[in-house]
N, C-alpha and C positions, 0 to 999 in steps of 0.2 A: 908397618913394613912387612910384616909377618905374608898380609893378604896380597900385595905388590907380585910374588913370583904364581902365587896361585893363578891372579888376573891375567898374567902374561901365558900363563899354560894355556888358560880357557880362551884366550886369545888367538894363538894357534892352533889350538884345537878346531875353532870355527873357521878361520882361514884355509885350514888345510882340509876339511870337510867344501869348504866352496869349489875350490881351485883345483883338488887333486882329479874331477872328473874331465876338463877343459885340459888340464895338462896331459892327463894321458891320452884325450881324443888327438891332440894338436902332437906327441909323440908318433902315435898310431900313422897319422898322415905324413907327418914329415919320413917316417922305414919307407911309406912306398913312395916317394919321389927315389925313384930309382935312378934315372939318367945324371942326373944333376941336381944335385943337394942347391936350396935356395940358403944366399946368407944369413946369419942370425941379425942382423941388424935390420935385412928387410923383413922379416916374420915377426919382430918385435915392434917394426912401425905399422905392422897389418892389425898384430893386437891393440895397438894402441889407437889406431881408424877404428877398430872395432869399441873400446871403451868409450868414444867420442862417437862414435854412432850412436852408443847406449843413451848416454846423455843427452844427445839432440834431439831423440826418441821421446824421452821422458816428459820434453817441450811439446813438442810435435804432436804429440798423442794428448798430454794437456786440452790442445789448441782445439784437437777435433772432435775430446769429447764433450767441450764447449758447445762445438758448433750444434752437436749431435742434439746436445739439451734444448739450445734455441729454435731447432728445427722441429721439438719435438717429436722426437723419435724414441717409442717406447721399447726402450732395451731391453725388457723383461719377455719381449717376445720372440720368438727364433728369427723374424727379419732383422729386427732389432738389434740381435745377438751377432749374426753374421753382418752386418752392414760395420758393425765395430770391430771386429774379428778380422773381415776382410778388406774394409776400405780404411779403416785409422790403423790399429794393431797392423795387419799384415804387412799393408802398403808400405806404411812405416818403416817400419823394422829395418824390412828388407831394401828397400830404396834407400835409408842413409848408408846401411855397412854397405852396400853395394856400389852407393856413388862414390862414398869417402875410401871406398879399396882403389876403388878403378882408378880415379883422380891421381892415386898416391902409387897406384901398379900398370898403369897403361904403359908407358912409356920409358920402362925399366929395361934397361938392357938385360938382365937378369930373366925377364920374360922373355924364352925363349926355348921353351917345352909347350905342349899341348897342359900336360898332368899340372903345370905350375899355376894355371885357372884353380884349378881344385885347392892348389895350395894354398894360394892367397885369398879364395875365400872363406876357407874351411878356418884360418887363423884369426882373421877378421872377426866371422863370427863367432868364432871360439872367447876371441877376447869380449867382443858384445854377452856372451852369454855368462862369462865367468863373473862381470860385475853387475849385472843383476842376481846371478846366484847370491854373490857376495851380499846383496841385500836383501834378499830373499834368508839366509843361514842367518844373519843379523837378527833382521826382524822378527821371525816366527820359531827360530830354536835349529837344534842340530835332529829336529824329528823330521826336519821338510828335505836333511843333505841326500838319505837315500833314494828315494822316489825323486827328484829333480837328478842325480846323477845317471836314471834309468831312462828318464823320461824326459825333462828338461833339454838335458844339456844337451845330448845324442841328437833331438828335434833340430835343434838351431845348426847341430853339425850335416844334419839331414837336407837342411831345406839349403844349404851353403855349400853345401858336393851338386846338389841338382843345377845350384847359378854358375858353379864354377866350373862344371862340364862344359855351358854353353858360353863359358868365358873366353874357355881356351880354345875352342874353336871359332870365338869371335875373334880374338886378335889372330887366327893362324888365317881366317879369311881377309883379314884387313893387310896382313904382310902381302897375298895374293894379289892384294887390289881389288877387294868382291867388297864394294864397301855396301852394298843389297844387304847381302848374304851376312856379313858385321851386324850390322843396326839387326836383323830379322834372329839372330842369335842373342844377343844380348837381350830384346824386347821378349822374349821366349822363356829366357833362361829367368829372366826376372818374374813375370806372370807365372810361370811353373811354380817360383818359389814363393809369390804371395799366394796362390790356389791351395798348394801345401799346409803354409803357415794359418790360413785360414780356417781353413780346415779341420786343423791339428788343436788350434785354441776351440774354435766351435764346439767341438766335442767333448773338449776340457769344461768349458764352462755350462754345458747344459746336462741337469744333474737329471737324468733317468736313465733307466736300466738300457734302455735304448742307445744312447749316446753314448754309454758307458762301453759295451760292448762295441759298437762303433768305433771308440776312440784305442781302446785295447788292439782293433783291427789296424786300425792308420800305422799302432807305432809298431806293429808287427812286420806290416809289408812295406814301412820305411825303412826298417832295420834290413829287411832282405836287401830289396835294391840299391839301399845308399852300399851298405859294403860290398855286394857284388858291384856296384857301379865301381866302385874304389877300385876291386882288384883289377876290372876289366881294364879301366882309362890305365890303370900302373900299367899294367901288361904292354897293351899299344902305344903307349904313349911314345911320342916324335918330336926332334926338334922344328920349330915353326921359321925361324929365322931365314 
């Protein structure tokens, strides 16, 4: 019984080393929805598309590094690297939190700001990233919670402000009736952020001094633009309705 409160401490301990970097990103975004606050019930079913992305991922990405093996494609080399990076990993990722948002936020009367694209994907993937952090502090210890809270989580909130720029400008062309200009944002907003995510892992996974520095650069000039992107869309941001 003794050891019962200890486990429950180191329990939350690792919980709150996963979570607390997703919460304050998903904080941070909700201060600048400035026109109109989104309700808590829709940002908690954006997290929740976003833990349900994570897990279709898990399949998905399963299914194609199957395929990768039967087509005999050697991973160990930088095509290699990036064809899994960019076409299973990226594609992935971003195509389920992105379908499972939209699916679940197109048609919300609630959408009805420009900035609320940003909102709803930025929680999305917040939530996608929170539980694989979650398995990620699990598996390898509370040594992996800082470098994933600098680097992880920020990425996934990075490549999820770039779709949902061109989010909000897709449903504010679709109110228009520009349904061209819809479809050409959204297919945009999407390839930006698997080019991104691609990217972003590539450099992750290939270990030289080269790449290292490389990757050091990507999360520098992501961190610039995503939150200058933040303030600018908060700043302008317009009702679409």
């Amino acid at each position: 019984m003794f050891f019962m409160p200890v486990f429950d401490t180191i329990l939350w301990v690792y919980l709150i080393a996963a979570l607390a970097p997703a919460i304050y990103l998903m904080s941070y975004i909700y201060r600048q929805d400035t026109i109109e606050k989104e309700p808590a019930g829709l940002l908690w079913g954006c997290v929740g598309r976003g833990v349900l992305a994570a897990l279709l991922s898990i399949i998905l990405e399963t299914i194609g590094q199957r395929i990768l093996n039967v087509s005999q494609v050697n991973q160990n080399t930088l095509v290699g690297v990036m064809i899994l990076n960019f076409v299973v990993v990226g594609a992935v990722e971003e195509g389920t939190k992105y379908a499972l948002m939209g699916q679940y936020t197109w048609n919300k009367r609630d959408f009805n700001c420009r900035f609320d694209g940003i909102v709803y994907a930025a929680f999305t993937s917040l939530g996608f990233a929170a539980f694989e952090n979650i398995e990620y502090v699990f598996q390898y210890g509370l040594s992996v919670a800082l470098p994933r809270a600098f680097l992880s989580i920020p990425g996934h909130l990075g490549f999820s402000v770039i779709f949902g720029c061109f989010y909000g400008r897709a449903r504010l062309a679709a109110n228009q009736g520009r349904r061209a200009k819809m479809y050409a944002e959204i297919i945009v907003g999407y390839l930006l952020a698997v080019l991104l995510h691609g990217t972003y892992d590539t450099c992750a996974t290939i270990q030289s001094s080269t790449s290292t520095l490389t990757f050091i650069g990507v999360v520098v000039i992501l961190y610039i633009i995503v939150f200058r992107l933040v303030k600018h869309e908060s700043r302008t941001d317009e009702f679409i309705d």
